[in-house]
Structures are given as structure tokens and as C-alpha cells.
N, C-alpha and C positions, 0 to 999 in steps of 0.2 A: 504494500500500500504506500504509495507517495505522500507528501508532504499536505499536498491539495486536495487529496481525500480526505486525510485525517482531519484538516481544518476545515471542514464543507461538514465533516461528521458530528466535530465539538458545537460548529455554529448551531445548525441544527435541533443539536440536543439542548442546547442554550434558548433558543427559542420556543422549544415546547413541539416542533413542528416533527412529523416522525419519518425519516431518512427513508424509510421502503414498509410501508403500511400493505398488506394485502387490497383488492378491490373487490366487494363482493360482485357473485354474479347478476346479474340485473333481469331475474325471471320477470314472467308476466306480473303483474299489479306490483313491480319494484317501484317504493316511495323513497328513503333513504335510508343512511345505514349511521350510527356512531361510534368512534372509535377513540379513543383513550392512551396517555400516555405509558397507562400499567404495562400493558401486552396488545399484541396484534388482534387477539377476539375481538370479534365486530358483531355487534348487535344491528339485526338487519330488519325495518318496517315495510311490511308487502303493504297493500288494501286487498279486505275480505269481500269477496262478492257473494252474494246469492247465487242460485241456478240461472237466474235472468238475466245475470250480469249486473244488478245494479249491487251499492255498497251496503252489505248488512247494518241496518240500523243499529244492532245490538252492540257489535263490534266491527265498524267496519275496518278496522286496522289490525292484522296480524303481525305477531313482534316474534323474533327467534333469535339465536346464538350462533355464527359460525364462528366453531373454535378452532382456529386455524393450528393454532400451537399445540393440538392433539391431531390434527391431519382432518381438517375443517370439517368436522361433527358440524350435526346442526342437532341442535337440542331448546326446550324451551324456556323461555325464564323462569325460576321456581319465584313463589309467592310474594317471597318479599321484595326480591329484584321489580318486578311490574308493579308492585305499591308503593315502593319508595325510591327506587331511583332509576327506571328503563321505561317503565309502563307508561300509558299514555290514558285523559281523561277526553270524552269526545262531548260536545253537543248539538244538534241540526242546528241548521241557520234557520230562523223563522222564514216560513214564505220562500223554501227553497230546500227540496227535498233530496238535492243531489251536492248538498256544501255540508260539512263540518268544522265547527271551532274544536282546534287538537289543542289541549296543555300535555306537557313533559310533566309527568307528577313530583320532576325533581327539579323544575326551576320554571315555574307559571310564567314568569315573563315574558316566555319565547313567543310570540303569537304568529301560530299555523293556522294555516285554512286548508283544509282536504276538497278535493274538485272533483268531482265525477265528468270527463269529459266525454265518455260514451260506453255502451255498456263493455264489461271488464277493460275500462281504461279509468286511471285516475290520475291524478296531481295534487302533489303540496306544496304549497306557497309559505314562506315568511315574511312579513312584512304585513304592512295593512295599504288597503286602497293601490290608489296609483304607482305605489313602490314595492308592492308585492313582487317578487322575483320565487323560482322553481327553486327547491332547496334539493342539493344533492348529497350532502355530509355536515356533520357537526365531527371537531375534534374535540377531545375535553381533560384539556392540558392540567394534571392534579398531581398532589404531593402525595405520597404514598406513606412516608414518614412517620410514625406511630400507629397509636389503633384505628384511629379513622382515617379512613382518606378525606383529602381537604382539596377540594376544585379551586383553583385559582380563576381559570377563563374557558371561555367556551370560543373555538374558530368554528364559525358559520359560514359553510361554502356555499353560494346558489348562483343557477341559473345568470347569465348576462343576455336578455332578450336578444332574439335575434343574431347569437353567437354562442359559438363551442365552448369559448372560455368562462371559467368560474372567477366571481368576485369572492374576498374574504372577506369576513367583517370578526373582530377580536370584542367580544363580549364578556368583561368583566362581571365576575359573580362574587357577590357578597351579600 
């Protein structure tokens, strides 16, 4: 390894940002995926359809594990992971039976919009109104250091309209 690796590795680690992250696969109703300073496991959210195709009311979001670092298992989150820090809380939009307001049950702030753009096709937005952009990843840069882990920031990647490329936005959690 040269000089200009090793310091492209340190920077990196310095910044919270993860040098070679797996990508999940992007099956049908792929929403996005988060991924974390701890390890490579990435938590991956489909949408849940009905037989019609449209989003199950109950749950229209399906949540799982690919654990890469066991030879990418996919398993699902046990209880407490979806009540306190993966899981997701949904509600219809009034007057609009193919939209969801999505919270992260482990930081309300984020504000998602789930979209049904036609049957088994969906989208999630962050942002509200005219700045909504498609969200394709959250990073969630944490300190691992004693008994809890402590989240310092959240990188929120989405969508740049009308282009391949992702914006970042660096979301301070406190």
C-alpha cells in the first residue's frame, strides 16, 4: 500500500465516511438502505405491496438485515431493533390514499414521504414540499465507545433531480 492510500484511508476514517461500504441489491419495491460506522450490515427498507400492487396500509414498509460480514444473511430485525432504533412509524396523508408520512423511530426529525407511483412501484422523499428530493442512503457516523453507542450525525444521500449524482446533506443529532 502506498503513501496515498494510507492517507485517503486515515482521511476517510476521520470523517466518519466508510472507505468501501457494500451496496445492497436494489430488488423490486427497493426504498433505501442505512449503514453505520460499527460494520458493513446494512439495514435495507423495501415497500410492502398487497396482491394489487398497491402499499399495504398496515405496513407498507418492509425492513431486513443484510449481514454482509456473515456472507450477506438476510434476516429480520428482532423487537427491539424496529422499536427503538431501525423501525419505522407510518401515517396516510389525508385525502391521499397512495402517500405516507414515514418517522425513523430513532430520530423523528427526518421527514419522509413514501409515494406510490404505480402499482408495485414506490418512492421516498426527504425533504418537505418543493425540496423534497428521492432519498437513496443514510450513513450514521457513531461512537461505539462504552455501553451505548452514541450517534454523533446522520449523512443523508438523495436523489439530485434530473441527475445520477447524489447530494449529501450532514445532519447533526443531538
Amino acid at each position: 500500500m502506498n503513501f496515498l492510500n494510507i492517507t485517503l484511508i486515515f482521511l476517510s476514517a476521520l470523517s466518519g465516511s466508510p472507505v468501501r461500504y457494500p451496496i445492497p441489491t436494489k430488488s423490486e419495491g427497493h426504498l433505501f438502505y442505512i449503514q453505520r460506522t460499527h460494520n458493513t450490515n446494512t439495514v435495507v427498507y423495501e415497500a410492502n405491496f398487497d396482491t394489487n400492487g398497491n402499499l399495504n396500509p398496515d405496513m407498507p414498509i418492509k425492513i431486513h438485515w443484510v449481514l454482509y460480514e456473515e456472507g450477506s444473511v438476510i434476516e429480520p430485525l428482532t423487537r427491539l431493533e424496529n422499536r427503538f432504533a431501525f423501525g419505522v412509524k407510518h401515517k396516510l396523508v389525508e385525502n391521499n390514499s397512495q402517500e405516507y408520512d414515514i418517522q425513523l423511530v430513532s430520530y423523528k426529525k427526518l421527514k419522509l414521504r413514501l409515494k406510490q407511483t404505480a402499482p408495485f412501484k414506490a418512492e421516498i422523499f426527504q425533504g418537505e414540499g418543493q425540496i423534497a428530493s428521492s432519498l437513496d442512503h443514510i450513513f450514521v457516523i457513531a461512537n461505539d465507545a462504552g455501553l451505548w453507542t452514541k450517534v454523533k450525525y446522520l449523512e443523508v444521500y438523495t436523489h439530485i433531480p434530473k441527475s445520477e449524482n447524489l447530494k449529501q446533506e450532514k445532519i447533526e443529532v443531538n
